[in-house]
C-alpha positions as CSV (number, residue, x, y, z in Angstrom):
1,X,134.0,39.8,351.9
2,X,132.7,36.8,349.9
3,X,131.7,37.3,346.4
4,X,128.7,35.3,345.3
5,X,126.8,34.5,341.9
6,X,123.5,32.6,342.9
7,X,121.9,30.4,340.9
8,X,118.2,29.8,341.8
9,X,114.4,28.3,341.4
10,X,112.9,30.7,343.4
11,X,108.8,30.5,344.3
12,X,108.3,33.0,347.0
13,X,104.3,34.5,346.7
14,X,103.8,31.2,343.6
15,X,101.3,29.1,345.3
16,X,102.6,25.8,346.3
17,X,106.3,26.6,345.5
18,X,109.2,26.5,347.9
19,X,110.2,29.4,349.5
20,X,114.1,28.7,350.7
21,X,115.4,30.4,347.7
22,X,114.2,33.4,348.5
23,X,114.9,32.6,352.2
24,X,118.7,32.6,350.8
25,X,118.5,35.4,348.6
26,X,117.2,37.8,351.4
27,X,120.0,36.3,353.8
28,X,122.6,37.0,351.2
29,X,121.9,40.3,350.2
30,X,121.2,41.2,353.9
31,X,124.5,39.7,355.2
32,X,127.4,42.7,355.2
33,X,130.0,39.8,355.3
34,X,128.8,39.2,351.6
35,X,128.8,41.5,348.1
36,X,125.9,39.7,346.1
37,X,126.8,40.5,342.3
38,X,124.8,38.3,339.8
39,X,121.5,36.6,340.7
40,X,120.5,33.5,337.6
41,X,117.4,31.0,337.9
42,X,117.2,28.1,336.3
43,X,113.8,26.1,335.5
44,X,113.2,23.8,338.7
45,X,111.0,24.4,341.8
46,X,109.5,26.8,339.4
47,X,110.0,27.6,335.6
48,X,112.6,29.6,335.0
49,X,110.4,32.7,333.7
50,X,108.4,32.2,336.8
51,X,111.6,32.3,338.8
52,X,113.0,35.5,337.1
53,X,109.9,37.5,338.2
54,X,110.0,36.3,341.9
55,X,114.0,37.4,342.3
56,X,113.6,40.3,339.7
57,X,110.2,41.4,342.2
58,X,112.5,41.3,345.4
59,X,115.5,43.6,344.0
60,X,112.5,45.9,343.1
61,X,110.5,45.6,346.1
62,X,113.8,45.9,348.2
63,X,115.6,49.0,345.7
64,X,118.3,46.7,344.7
65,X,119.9,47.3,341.2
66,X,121.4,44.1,341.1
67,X,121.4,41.8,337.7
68,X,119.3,38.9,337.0
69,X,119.5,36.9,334.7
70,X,116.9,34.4,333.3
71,X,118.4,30.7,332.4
72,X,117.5,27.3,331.0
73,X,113.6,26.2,330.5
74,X,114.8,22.6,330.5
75,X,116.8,20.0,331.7
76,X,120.3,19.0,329.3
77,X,117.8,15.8,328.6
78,X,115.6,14.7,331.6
79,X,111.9,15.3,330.2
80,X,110.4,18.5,332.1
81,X,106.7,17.5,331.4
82,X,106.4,15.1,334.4
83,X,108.1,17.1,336.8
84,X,106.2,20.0,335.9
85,X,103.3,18.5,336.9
86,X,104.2,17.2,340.0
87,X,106.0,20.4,341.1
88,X,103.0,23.1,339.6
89,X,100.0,21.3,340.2
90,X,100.3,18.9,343.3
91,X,99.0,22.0,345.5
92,X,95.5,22.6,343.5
93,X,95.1,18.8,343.7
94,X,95.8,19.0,347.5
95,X,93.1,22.1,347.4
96,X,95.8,23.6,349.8
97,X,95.8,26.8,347.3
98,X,93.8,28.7,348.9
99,X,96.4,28.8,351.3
100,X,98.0,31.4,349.3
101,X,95.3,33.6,349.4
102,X,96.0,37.6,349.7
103,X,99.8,36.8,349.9
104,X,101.1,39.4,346.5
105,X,102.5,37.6,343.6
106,X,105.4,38.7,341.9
107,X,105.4,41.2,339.1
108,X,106.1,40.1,335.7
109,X,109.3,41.9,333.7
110,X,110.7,40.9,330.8
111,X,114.0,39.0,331.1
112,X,117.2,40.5,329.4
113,X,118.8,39.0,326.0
114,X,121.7,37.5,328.5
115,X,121.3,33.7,328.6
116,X,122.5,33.1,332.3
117,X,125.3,30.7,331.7
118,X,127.0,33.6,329.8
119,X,126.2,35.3,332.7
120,X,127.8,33.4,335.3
121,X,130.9,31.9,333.3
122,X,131.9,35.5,331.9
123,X,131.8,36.9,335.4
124,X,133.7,34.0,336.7
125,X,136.5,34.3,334.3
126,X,136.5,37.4,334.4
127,X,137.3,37.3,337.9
128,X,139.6,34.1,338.9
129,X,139.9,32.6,342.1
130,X,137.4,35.6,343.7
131,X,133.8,34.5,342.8
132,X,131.9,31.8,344.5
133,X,128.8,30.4,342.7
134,X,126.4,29.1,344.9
135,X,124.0,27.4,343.0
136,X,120.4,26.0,344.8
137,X,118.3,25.2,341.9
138,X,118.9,22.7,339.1
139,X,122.6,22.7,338.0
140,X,121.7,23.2,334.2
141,X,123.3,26.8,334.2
142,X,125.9,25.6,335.5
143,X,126.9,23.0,333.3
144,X,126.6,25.0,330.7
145,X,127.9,27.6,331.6
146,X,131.1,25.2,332.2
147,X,130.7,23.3,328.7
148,X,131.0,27.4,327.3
149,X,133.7,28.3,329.7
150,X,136.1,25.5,330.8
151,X,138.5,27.5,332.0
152,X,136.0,28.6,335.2
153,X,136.6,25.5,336.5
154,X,139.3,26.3,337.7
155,X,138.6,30.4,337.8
156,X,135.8,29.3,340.1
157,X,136.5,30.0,343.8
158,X,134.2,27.3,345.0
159,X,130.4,25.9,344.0
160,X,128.4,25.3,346.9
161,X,125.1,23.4,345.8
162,X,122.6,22.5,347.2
163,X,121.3,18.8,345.9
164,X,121.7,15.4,346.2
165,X,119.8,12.5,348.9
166,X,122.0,9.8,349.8
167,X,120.5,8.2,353.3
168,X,117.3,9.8,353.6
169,X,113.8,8.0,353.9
170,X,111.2,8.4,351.7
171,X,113.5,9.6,349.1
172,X,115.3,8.0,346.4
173,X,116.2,11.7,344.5
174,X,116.0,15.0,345.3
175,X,114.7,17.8,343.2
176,X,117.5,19.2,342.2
177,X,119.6,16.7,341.0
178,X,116.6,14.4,340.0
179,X,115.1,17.4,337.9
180,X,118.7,17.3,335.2
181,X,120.6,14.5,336.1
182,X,123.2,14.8,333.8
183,X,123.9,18.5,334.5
184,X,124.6,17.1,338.2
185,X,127.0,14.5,337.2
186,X,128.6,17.3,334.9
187,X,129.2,19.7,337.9
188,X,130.1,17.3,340.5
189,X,133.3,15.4,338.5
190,X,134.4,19.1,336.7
191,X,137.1,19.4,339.1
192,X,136.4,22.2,340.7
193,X,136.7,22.7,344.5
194,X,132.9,22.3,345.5
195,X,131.0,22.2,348.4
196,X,127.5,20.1,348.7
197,X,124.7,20.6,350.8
198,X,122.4,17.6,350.6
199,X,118.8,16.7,352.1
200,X,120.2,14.5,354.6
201,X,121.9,17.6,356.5
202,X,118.7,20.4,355.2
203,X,115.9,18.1,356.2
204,X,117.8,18.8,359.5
205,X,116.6,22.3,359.5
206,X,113.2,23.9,361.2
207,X,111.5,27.2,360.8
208,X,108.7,27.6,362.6
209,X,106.0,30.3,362.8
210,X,107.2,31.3,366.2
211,X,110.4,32.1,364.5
212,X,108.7,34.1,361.6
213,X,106.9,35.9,364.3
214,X,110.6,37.4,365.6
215,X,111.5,38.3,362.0
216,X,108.3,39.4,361.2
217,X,109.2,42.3,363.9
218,X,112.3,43.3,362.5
219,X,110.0,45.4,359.9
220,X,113.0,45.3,357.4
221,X,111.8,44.9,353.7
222,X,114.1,41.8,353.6
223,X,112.3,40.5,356.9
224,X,108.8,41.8,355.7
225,X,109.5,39.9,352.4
226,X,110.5,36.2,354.4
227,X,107.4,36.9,356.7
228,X,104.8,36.9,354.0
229,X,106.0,34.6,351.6
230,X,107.0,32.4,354.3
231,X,103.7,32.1,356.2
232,X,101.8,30.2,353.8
233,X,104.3,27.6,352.9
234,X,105.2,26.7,356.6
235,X,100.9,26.2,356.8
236,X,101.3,24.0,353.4
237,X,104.4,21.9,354.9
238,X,103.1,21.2,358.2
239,X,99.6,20.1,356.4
240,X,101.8,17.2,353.9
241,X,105.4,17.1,355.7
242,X,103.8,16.3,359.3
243,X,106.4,19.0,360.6
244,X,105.9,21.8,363.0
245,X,107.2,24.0,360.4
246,X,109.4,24.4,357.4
247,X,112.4,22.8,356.1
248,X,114.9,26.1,354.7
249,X,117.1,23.8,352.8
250,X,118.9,26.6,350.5
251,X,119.0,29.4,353.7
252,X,121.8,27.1,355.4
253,X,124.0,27.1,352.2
254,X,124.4,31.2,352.7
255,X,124.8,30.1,356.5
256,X,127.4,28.1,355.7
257,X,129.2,30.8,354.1
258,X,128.8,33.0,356.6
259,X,129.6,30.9,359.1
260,X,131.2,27.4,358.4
261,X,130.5,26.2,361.9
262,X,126.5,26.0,361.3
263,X,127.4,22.6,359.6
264,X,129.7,19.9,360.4
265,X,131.3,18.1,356.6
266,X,133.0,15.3,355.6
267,X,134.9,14.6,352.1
268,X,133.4,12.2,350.0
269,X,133.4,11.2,345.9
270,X,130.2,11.9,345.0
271,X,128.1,11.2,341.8
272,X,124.6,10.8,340.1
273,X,122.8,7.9,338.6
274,X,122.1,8.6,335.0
275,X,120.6,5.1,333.7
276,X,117.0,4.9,333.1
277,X,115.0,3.4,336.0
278,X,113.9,3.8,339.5
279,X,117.2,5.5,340.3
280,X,117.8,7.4,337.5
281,X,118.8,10.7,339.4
282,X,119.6,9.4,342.8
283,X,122.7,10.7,344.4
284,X,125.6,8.3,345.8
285,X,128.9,9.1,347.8
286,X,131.5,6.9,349.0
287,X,134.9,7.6,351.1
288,X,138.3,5.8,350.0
289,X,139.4,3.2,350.1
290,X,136.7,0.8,349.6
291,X,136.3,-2.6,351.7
292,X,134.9,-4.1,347.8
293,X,136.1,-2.3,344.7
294,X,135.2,-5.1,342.0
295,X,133.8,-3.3,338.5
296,X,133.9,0.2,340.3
297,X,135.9,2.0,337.7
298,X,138.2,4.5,339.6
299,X,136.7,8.0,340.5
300,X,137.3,10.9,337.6
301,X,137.3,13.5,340.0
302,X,138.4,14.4,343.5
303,X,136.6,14.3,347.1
304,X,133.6,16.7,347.3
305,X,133.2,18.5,350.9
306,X,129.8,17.3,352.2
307,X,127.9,19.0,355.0
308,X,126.8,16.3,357.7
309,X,124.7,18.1,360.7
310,X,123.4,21.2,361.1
311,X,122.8,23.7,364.5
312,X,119.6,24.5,363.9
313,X,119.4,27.0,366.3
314,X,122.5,28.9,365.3
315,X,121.0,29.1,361.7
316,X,118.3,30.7,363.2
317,X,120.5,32.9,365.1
318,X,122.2,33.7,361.7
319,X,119.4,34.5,359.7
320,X,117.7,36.5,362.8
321,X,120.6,38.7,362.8
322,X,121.0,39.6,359.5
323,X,117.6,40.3,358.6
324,X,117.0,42.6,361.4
325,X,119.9,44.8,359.6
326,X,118.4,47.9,358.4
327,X,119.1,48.1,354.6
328,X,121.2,51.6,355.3
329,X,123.4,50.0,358.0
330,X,124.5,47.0,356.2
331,X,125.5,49.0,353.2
332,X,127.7,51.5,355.8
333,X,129.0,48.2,357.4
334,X,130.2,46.7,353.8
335,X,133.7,47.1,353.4
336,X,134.7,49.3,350.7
């Protein structure tokens, strides 16, 4: 059994939001194989309070007592304001809201005194070399949560995150590591033995309505829950994304875990521009040695596994399965 901490942005039933989050969250707390024990969000895809209500609303909706924890409102120094707007706002200037319309919005709760990178560094420590912190929003809990606790670097079983662009078109950054730049570069040379999953290998990745349609008739509340959050936001990426679907960047990172052969990976350094400009934020990787090294300082950390190419349809296969598990079967087939 894997223990996991996830870290998250989620946006499931917020109107132009991304949905994968929960996508992942529904796949991990569905998935026997794993024992789910801390859920965090970080401001990202959504604000961080907005995020809190959307995972706090699906342990409710789904009878799940597990904790979440509310995290950081802001970046360590990247300005939030323009992101914000781009992120909250792009769908009303679309006028693709209405899209949205009928599907239930979270419930609001009021978030616990816990700051989340307490949360995450005290469980870590807490438990060395058994927890493995998947983190698929901003990594701003995360560095902190490693500035507060060093010694989970190497308590840490393994970060998986998903972030980072490094050969894509029409990107330069991703969300992710664009939205806190300097937590990125903080988590990626820590040390720690980390996993990435970038766009290059998600933007691999389709759901379609015909798939939704097979979860849809699962009539789990986990499949119930990815069926109507997910219906309006495959309409909203095939209207500005020109696909026949959805991208479900964050659902492959729990179908990684649950099954490494998903994905193939490579090891790479990887790091993050932090200087002002154009590229401030964009992700870059390189494998040793290099053909030209002049004024490239030595790396401060080791190789980084990096997913490479996903099978789409055994994600599918993955995240079909597992959501068709009643919630009273997978908890009889969790090992105790």
């Amino acid at each position: 059994m894997k223990r996991l901490i996830i870290d998250c942005d989620p946006g499931n039933g917020i109107a132009g939001a991304n949905v994968d989050d929960g996508l992942a969250l529904a796949l991990a707390l569905a998935a026997p194989e794993i024992s789910l024990e801390l859920v965090t969000t970080v401001a990202g895809n959504t604000p961080s309070a907005v995020g809190y209500n959307v995972a706090k609303d699906l342990m409710t909706r789904v009878g799940c007592a597990l904790p979440v924890v509310r995290g950081s409102t802001q970046a360590l120094q990247e300005p939030s304001g323009p992101w914000r707007e781009a992120l909250d706002n792009t769908v009303h200037k679309r006028q693709l809201s209405h899209l949205w319309h009928g599907v239930r919005r979270p419930v609001e709760f009021a978030a616990p005194e816990q700051e989340a990178a307490d949360a995450i560094g005290q469980l870590i420590c807490a438990n060395p070399g058994q927890i493995t912190l998947v983190a698929i929003g901003p990594l701003t809990n995360v560095a902190l949560a490693i500035e507060r606790y060093p010694q989970m670097i190497t308590a840490v079983r393994e970060i998986v995150i998903m972030g980072g662009v490094f050969n894509l078109d029409d990107y330069i950054k991703d969300t992710n590591f664009g939205f806190d730049p300097e937590a990125a570069h903080c988590v990626l040379n820590c040390g720690a033995n980390i996993t990435l999953v970038p766009l290059d290998v998600t933007t691999q990745t389709l759901m379609t309505h015909d798939d939704l349609d097979r979860i849809e008739q699962f009539d789990t509340p986990l499949a119930s829950f990815v069926s109507e959050t997910f219906r309006p936001w495959i309409d909203y990426s095939i209207s500005t994304r020109n696909l026949a679907g959805c991208w479900i960047h964050d659902a492959l990172v729990i179908a990684w875990l649950l099954d490494p052969s998903v994905a193939t990976s490579a090891q790479y350094h990887a790091d993050v521009e932090l200087h002002a400009g154009r590229t401030r934020g964009k992700s870059w990787r390189y494998k040793p040695p290099l053909r030209l090294e002049v004024a490239i300082a030595p790396p401060s950390s080791g190789l980084v596994n990096i997913l490479q190419s996903v099978d789409n349809p055994l994600l599918l296969g993955i995240i079909e399965k597992h959501l068709s598990i009643r919630p009273d079967s997978a908890a009889q087939a969790r090992p105790r």
